[in-house]
N, C-alpha and C positions, 0 to 999 in steps of 0.2 A: 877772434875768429880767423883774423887773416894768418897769422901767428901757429892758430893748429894747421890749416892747409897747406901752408908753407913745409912743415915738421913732417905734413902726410906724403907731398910728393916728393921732397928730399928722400924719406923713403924710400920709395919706390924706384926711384932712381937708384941708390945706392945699392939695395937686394933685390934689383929688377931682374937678375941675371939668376937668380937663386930661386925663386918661385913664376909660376906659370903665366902670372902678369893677368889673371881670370881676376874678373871682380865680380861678386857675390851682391844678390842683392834679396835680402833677407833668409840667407845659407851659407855657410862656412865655407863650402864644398864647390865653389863655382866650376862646372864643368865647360863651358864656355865663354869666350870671350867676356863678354856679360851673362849673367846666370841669376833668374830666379829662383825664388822660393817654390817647394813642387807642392802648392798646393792651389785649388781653383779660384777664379773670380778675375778683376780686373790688375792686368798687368801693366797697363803704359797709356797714362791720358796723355794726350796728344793737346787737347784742348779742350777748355771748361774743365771746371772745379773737380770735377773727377766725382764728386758726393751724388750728383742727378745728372740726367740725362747730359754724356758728351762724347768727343770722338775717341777713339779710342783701339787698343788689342785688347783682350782678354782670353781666358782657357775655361770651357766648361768641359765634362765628362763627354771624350771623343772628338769636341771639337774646339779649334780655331777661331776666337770669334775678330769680325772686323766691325767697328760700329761705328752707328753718328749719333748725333743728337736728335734728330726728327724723322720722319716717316721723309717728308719731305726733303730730304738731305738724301744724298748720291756718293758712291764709292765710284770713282777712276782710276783707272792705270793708265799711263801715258810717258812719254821722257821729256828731257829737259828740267825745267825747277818749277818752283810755284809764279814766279814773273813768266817764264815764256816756255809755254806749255803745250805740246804734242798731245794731246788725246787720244788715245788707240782703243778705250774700251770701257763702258761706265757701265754700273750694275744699277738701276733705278731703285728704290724702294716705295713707293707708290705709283700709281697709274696699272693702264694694261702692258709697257713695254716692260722687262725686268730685266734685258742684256741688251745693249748694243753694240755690236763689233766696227766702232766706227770707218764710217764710208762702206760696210763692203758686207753687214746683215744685222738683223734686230728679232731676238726671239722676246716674242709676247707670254706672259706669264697669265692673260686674263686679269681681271679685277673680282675684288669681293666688295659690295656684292655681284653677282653675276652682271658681267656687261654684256651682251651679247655684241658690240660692236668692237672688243676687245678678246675675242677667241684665241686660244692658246696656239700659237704656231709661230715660224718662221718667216717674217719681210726679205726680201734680198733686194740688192742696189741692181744695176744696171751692170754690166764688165766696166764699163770707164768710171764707175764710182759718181754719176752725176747724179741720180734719181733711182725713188724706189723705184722696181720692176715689179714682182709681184710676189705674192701670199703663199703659202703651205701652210693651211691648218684646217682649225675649225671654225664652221662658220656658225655653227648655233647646238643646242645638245642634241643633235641628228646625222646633220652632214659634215664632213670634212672634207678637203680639196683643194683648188688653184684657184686665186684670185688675183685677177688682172687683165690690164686693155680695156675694152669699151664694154666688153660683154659681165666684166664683173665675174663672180663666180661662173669663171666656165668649163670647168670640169669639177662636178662632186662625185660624191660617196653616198647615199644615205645608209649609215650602217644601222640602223633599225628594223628596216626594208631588205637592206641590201640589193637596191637598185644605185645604179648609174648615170648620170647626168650629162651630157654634152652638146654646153651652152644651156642648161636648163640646172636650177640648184633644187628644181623641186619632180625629180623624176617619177614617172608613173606606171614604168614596166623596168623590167630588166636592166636592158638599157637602152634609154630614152636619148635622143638628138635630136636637138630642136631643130624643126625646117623639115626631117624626112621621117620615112616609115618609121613606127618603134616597134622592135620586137618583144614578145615576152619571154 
């Protein structure tokens, strides 16, 4: 074995200069650096046996796919290497978060089944990246609006109604403020 691979890159050295230096990988025709076969399913396990469930690329009809092995398993993007590790942005695959732009926002995807305590919206951090500030979403299948500070939902939407809420997530006119007159 050592014998052919020796014979292969002697090769390639010798008529490296005469061909495009593209290696093929199950196609004659390498159009890139590295080139697959144009046909669909999994491209590149990364880890695990590649046969059930592992990390991975692959190509279905339009898309790109990036995958793990479990629900519970997480895609990151980050710099540096795998020892010392920058995080800038993981894509969750279970829970109600399903993006967060580390330190600086986390849009919630909801859960199935329906959590109502995981509503589909926008978290944002503070400006100095120390702590959440607060909410833009939804807060149940009625209202959407801003949550945060001591008052919790203090501004909604009930877009059922289409009433208004300020300081109050359960408006009863038009719009409702909690504390003063409400007009209708």
């Amino acid at each position: 074995m050592k014998k052919i691979f020796t014979t292969f890159f002697a090769c390639l050295f010798m008529f490296g200069n005469l061909q495009s230096q593209n290696v093929g990988i199950g196609t004659n025709l390498p159009t890139g650096p590295l080139s697959f076969a144009n046909v669909l399913g999994n491209k590149v396990v990364l880890y695990g046996n590649g046969a059930s469930a592992h990390y991975g690329f692959g190509i279905q009809a339009n898309t790109l796919q990036m995958y793990t092995d479990a629900a519970s398993s997480n895609i990151s993007f980050g710099f540096g290497n795998s020892s010392v590790y920058n995080e800038r942005m993981r894509i969750f695959n279970a829970g109600g978060d399903g993006l967060s732009l580390n330190g600086r926002i986390v849009l919630r995807n909801g859960t199935l089944p329906l959590d109502a305590a995981f509503g589909a919206g926008v978290w944002m951090y503070k400006s100095d990246n120390s702590n959440l500030l607060g909410f833009m979403g939804v807060e149940n299948n009625q209202n959407l609006g801003f949550y945060g500070g001591p008052s919790g939902w203090g501004f909604t939407y009930d877009a059922i109604h289409s009433r208004v809420g300020i300081g109050t997530n359960i408006p009863v006119t038009r719009l409702d403020v909690a504390g003063l007159n409400n007009w209708d």
